[in-house]
Every structure is written in C-alpha cells, then in structure tokens.
C-alpha positions as semicolon CSV with decimal commas, in nm:
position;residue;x (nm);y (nm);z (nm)
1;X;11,841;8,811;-19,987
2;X;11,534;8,746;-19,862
3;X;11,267;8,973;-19,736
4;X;11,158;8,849;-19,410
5;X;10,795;8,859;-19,409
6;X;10,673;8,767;-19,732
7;X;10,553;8,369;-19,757
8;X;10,616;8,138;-20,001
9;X;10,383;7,999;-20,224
10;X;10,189;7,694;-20,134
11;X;10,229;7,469;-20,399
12;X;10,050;7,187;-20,263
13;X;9,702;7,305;-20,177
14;X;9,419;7,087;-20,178
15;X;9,073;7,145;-20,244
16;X;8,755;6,937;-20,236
17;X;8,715;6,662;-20,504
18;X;8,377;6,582;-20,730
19;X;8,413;6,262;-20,533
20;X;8,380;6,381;-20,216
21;X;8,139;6,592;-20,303
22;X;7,888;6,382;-20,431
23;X;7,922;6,155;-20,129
24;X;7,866;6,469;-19,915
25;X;7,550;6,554;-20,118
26;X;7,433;6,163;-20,087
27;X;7,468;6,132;-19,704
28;X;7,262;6,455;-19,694
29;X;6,994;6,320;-19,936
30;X;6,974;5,982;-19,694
31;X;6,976;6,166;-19,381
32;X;6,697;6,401;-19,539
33;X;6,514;6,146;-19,676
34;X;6,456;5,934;-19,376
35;X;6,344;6,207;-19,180
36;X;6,084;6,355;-19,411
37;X;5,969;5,961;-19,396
38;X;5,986;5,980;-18,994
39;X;5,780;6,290;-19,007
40;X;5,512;6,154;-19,247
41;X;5,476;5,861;-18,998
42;X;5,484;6,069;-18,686
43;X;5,160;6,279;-18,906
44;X;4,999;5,978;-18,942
45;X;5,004;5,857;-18,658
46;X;4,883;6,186;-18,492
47;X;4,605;6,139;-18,738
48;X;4,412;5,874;-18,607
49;X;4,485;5,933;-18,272
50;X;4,313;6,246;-18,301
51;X;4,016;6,104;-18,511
52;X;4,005;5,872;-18,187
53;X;4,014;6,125;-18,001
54;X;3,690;6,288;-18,175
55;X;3,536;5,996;-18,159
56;X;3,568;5,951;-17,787
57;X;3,398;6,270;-17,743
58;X;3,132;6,211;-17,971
59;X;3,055;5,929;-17,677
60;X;3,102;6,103;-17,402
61;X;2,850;6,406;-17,543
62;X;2,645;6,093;-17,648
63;X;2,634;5,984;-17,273
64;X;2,601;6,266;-17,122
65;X;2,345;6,372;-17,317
66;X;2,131;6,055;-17,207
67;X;2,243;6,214;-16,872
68;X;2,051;6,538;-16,816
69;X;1,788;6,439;-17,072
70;X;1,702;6,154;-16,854
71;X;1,504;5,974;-17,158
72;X;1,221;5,725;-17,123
73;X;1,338;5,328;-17,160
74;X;1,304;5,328;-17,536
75;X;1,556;5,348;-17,741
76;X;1,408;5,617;-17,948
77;X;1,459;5,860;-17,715
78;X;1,835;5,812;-17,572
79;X;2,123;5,983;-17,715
80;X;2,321;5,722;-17,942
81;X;2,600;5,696;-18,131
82;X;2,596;5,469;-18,512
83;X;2,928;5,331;-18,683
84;X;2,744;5,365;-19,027
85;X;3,023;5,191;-19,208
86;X;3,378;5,209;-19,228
87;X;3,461;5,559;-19,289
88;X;3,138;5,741;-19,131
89;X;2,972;5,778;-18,773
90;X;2,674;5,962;-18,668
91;X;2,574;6,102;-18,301
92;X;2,238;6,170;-18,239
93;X;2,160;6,400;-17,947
94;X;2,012;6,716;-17,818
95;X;2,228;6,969;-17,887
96;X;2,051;7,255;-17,900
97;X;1,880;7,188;-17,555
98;X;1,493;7,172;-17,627
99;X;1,430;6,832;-17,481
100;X;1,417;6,631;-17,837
101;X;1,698;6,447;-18,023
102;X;1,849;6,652;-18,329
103;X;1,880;6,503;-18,624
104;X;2,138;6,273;-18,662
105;X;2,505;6,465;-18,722
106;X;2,720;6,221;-18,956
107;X;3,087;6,259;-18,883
108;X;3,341;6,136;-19,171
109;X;3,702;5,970;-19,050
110;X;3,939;6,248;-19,158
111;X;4,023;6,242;-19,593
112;X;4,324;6,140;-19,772
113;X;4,386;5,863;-19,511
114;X;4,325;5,504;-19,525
115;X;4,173;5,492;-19,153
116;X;3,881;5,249;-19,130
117;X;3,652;5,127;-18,831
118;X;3,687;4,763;-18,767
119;X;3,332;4,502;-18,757
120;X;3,006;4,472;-18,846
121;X;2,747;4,790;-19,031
122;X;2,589;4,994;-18,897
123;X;2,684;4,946;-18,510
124;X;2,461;5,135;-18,241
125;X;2,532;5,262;-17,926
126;X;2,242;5,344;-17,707
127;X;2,315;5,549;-17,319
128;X;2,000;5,490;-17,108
129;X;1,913;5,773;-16,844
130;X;2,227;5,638;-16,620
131;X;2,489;5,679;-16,921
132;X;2,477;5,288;-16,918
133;X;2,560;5,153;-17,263
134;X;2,224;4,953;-17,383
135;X;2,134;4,761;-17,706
136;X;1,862;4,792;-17,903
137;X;1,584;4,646;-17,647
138;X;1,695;4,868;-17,364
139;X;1,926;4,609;-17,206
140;X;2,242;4,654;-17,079
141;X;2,487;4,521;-17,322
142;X;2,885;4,519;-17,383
143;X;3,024;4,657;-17,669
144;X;3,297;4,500;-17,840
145;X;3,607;4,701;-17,867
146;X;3,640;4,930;-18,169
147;X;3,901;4,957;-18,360
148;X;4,047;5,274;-18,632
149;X;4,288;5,114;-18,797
150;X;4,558;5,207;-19,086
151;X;4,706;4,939;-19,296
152;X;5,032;5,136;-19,275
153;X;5,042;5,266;-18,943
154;X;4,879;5,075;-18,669
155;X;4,571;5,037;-18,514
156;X;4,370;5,253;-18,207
157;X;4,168;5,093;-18,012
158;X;3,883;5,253;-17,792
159;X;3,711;5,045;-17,492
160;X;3,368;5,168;-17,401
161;X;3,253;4,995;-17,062
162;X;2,887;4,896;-16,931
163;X;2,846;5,229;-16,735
164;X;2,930;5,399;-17,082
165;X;3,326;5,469;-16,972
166;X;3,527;5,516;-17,278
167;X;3,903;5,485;-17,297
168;X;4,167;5,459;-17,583
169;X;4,405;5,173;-17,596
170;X;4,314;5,083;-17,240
171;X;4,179;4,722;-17,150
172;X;3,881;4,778;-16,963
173;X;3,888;4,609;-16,608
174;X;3,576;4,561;-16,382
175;X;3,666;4,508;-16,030
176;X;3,371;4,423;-15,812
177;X;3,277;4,589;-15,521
178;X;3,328;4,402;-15,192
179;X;3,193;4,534;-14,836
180;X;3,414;4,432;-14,595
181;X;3,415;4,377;-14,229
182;X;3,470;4,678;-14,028
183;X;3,781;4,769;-13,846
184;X;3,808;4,629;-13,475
185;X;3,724;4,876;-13,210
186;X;4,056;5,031;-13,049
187;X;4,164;4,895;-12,753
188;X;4,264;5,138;-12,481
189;X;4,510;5,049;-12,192
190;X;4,351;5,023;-11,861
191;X;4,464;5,348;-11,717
192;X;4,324;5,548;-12,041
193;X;4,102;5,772;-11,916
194;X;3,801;5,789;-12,162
C-alpha cells in the first residue's frame, strides 16, 4: 500500500541544453551589440551638434559685441569671427569690457572626432556697429553656409544672415518688407450716433 502523499519520481525532467544555451548567449551578444553601436552614434551625433552649438555662440558674442562697442567702419575694429582651417576657429572681441578687441581666442572642434569645417582658409566674419555681417572692405556681404561635417555621421549646417542672424540647419529666408494700404475707414449706419 501506498502512502498517500508522497510523489513519485519524475523521471523525465528536462533541463536546458548547451544548444540552447549558446543561442541564448548569441541573441544577447546581437541585441547588446547593436545597441552599444546605437549609443556610439547617438554620442556622435550629440557631438557636433554641440560643437555647432558653440560655434553659434561664438557669433552671436561676436555680434553683439560689434553691438555695444559700436566700432568705427574699419574692419580692424569690429568684433569678428575666423574659420582658421578645418579643425580651428578664433573670435576676436572685447571681452573684458575696456573698449579694445582682445586678442584673438582660438577655439579647437572637439578631439578624438573626425568633425571638419567645410570651404575655403581662413574665412572671416566681420559684424559692423549694426551686427550686420560685412567683408573685409566694410561692405555688407553674405556668407556662404558653413558646414561641420563627419564622414560617419552627417553633416550640421549653420546659416548666418546679412543682419548677422545665425541658425543651425535652417534655410535662411528674407522676406521683404511691404507697406501696405491702410484699412478702409468703418462705415457706421445712419442712425449711429457718433
């Protein structure tokens, strides 16, 4: 006779094979291996949108700079901001207030990246007493759109306008300003008291 609460032996219990295993540890290492390559990317990425970021700045302290100096119409004397070549910028501006441009402060595109500028060396960028971006004569000129760029992972591009706006990855638009003819005069009904 039995006893009735003791269990028989399983005698067909399986566990986990080598097999199965290994293609458990191989769907982790593929899983694992294209996110670590999504987050290098992602980095990247972040990267030179921060060096563009930087550089941005660099303008707009370059601008306003021009701004409350108020300079005279040479070129000698308005803030300005040099690509020098393809890795290195310097701004030139007054930043400790007395009235006179500093010497030039040379900026390097962040290390251990292959981010470049895009075009010609060395490329100026003068801001007149308006902010206005101006070439080398004092003139107002355009400046072509510059580019940090990574062979691997893409390309920022930053704007700058005529009045010395700059934007990243934005076409800049110039919409003219139109006066147009004023509104009608209201018309009242007769028995409008007025």
């Amino acid at each position: 006779m039995k006893a009735p609460l003791t269990q028989k032996a399983l005698s067909n219990a399986a566990g986990v094979t080598v097999l199965e295993l290994l293609i458990v540890i191989m769907m982790i290492t593929v899983i694992s291996g294209f996110a670590l390559m999504q987050t290098v990317r992602v980095r990247q990425v972040m990267i030179r949108a921060n060096a563009a970021q930087e550089f941005v700045g660099y303008l707009e302290k370059a601008r306003l700079d021009s701004v409350r100096r108020r300079p005279l119409p040479t070129t000698a004397e308005m803030a300005q901001l040099s690509i020098v070549n393809a890795t290195y910028y310097s701004v030139t501006i007054d930043a400790n207030g007395d009235g006179a441009l500093d010497a030039p402060k040379v900026i390097g595109l962040p290390v251990n990246t292959d981010l470049q500028f895009n075009g010609t060396f060395p490329r100026t960028i003068y801001f007149d007493w308006r902010g206005r971006v101006v070439n080398s004569t004092g003139t107002i000129s355009p400046v072509s759109t510059i580019t940090i760029s990574s062979a691997a992972y893409g390309s920022t591009y930053i704007n700058v306008s005529d009045d010395g706006q700059a934007l990243i990855d934005a076409a800049i638009t110039s919409n003219a300003v139109t006066n147009t003819n004023p509104a009608p005069a209201p018309t009242f009904r007769d028995n409008t008291q007025y």
